[in-house]
N, C-alpha and C positions, 0 to 999 in steps of 0.2 A: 809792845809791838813784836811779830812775830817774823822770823827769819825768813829768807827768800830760798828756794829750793834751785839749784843750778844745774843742767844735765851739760858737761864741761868734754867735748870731742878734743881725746888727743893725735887724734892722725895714726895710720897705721902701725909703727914703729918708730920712723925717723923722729926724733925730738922737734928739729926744724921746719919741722909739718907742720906742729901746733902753732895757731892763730897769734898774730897781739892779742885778742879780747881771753882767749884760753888763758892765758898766762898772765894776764890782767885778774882774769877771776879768779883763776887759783889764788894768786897771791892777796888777793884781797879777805878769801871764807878764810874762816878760821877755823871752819869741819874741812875734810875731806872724807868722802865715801867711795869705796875702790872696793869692785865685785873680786872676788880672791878663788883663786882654783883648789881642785881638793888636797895641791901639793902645797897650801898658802902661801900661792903666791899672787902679785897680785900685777897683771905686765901693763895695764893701763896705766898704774900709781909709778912704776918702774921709769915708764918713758916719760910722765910729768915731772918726774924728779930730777929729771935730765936737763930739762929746761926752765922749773923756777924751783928755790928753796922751798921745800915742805917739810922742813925739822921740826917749826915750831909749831904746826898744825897737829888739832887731833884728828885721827884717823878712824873712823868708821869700817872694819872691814866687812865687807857683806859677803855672807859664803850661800848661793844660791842653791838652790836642791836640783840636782842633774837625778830626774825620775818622770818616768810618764804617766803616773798619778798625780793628774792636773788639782786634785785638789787639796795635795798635797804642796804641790807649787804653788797652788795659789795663796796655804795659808803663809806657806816661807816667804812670800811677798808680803805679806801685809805684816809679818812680824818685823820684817827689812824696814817697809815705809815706815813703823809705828817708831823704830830707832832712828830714822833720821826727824820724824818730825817733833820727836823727844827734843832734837835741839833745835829745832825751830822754833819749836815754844818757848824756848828759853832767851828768844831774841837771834840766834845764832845764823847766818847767810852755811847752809853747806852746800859743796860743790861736788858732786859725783860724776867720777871721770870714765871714760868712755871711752874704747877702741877705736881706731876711724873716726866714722861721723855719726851721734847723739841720735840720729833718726832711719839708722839703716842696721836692720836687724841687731839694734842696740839692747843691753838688758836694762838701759836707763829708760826703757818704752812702759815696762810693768810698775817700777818706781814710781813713775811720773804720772802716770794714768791715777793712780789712788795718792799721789801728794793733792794732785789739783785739785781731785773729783773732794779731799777733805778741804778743800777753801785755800788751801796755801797758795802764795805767790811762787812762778814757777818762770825758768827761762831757759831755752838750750839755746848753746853755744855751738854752731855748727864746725865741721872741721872738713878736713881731709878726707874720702871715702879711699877705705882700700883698693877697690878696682879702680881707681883714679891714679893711684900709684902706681899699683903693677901695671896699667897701661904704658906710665912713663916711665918706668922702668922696662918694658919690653919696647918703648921708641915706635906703638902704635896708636892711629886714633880711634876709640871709642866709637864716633858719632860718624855719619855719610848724609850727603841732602837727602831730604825722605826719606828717609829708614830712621826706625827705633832702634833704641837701647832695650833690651830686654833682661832684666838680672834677676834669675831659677836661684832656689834653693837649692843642694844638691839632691836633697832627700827628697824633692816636689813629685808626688806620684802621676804628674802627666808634663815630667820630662822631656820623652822625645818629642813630644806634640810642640813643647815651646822649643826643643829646637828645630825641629823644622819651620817656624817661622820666618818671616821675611827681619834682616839686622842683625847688627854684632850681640849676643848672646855671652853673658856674665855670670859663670858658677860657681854659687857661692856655699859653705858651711854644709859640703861633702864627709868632711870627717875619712870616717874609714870606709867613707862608698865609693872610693877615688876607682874603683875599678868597675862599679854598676856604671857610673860616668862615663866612663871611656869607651864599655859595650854600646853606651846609648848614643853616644859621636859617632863610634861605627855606623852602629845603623842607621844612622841619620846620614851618613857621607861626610862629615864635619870634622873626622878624626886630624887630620891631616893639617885644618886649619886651627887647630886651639894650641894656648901658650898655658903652661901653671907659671904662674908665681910663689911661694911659700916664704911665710916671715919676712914680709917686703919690709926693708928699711929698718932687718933688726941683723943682728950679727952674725943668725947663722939663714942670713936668706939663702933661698935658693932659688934659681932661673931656668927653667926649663922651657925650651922654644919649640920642643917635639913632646909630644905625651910619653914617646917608646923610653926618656928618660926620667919619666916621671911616677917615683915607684915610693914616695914618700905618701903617709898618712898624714900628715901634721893640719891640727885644725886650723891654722892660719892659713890656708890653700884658696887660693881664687885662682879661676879657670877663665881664659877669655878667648872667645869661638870669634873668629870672623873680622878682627882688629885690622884696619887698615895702615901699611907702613907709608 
């Protein structure tokens, strides 16, 4: 019988973000797979280790290919999926953990796409969304009667367009465009209303309620235009 594939949301930072069922399903695989930066490290595996034992677990590190030769990416994906479903086949439940939540610009979306698409049994574990955090961490609401949510890429090449839209406006995985960003608030008029968050719920967050102090690159940055206090 073949193992079940898990896409396992640890919540932003905070440990106590993660779910009972998160921490239910960690503790139950006996893989863990944790996407690792080119410094290996690995901060989803970081913050799950915070909240249940994973000593006696084997760990999977997946080191994804940061390059915009997509088919280049594409093969580093299918050599990732081919290593976890090595221990699927072997009977093994793995549980690959994830930032936030499993379905929002997670890299548990390309894993999971070609575990399923080969017949494996497959389940995400939803979690916490980072802009859910920084909202409660900035002590605003997201949502208004009729009006959307709208949550941009930072990179999205018809930015100002989605901020001028009608609703609270969510920007996400900016990187080092944190100042294309701030041009396109300008111009939009919006400057004024947006909060960053950076590293919400890890030790070196940081709160910023004006952009004029927001002069950090850090790729953990979510931007929130238009938050109701």
């Amino acid at each position: 019988m073949k193992g079940k594939f898990y896409g396992v949301s640890v919540g932003p930072g905070d440990p106590e973000y993660m779910t009972l069922k998160a921490v239910r399903v960690l503790g139950e695989c006996p893989v863990i797979a944790a996407p690792r930066t080119e410094q290996d490290r690995s901060v989803a595996l970081e913050i799950a280790s915070l909240a249940t034992d994973l000593s006696a677990k084997e760990v999977l590190h997946l080191d994804f290919l940061m390059s915009r030769d997509r088919e280049a990416v594409a093969e580093r994906h299918r050599q990732l999926a081919a290593l976890i479903s090595s221990r699927l086949d072997r009977g093994q439940n793995v549980a690959m953990v994830n930032l936030g939540d499993a379905s929002v610009y997670a890299t548990h979306s390309y894993i999971h796409k070609l575990i399923s698409a080969a017949g494996y049994e497959t389940e995400t574990v939803a979690g916490v969304t980072s802009f859910s955090a920084c909202a409660a961490r900035l002590g605003v609401s997201l949502t208004e009667p009729r009006k959307p949510l709208r949550i941009i890429p930072g990179d999205y090449s018809g930015l100002e367009e989605e901020l001028g839209r009608d609703g609270t406006k969510v920007v996400m995985k900016h990187g080092k465009g944190l100042d294309r960003v701030k041009e396109a608030l300008k111009h939009s008029g919006l400057y004024e209303r947006a909060a960053l968050v950076q590293n919400c719920g890890m030790e070196n967050e940081l709160v910023c309620r004006d952009l004029d102090s927001a002069d950090s690159y850090g790729y953990f940055s979510t931007i929130i235009v238009g938050g109701e206090e």
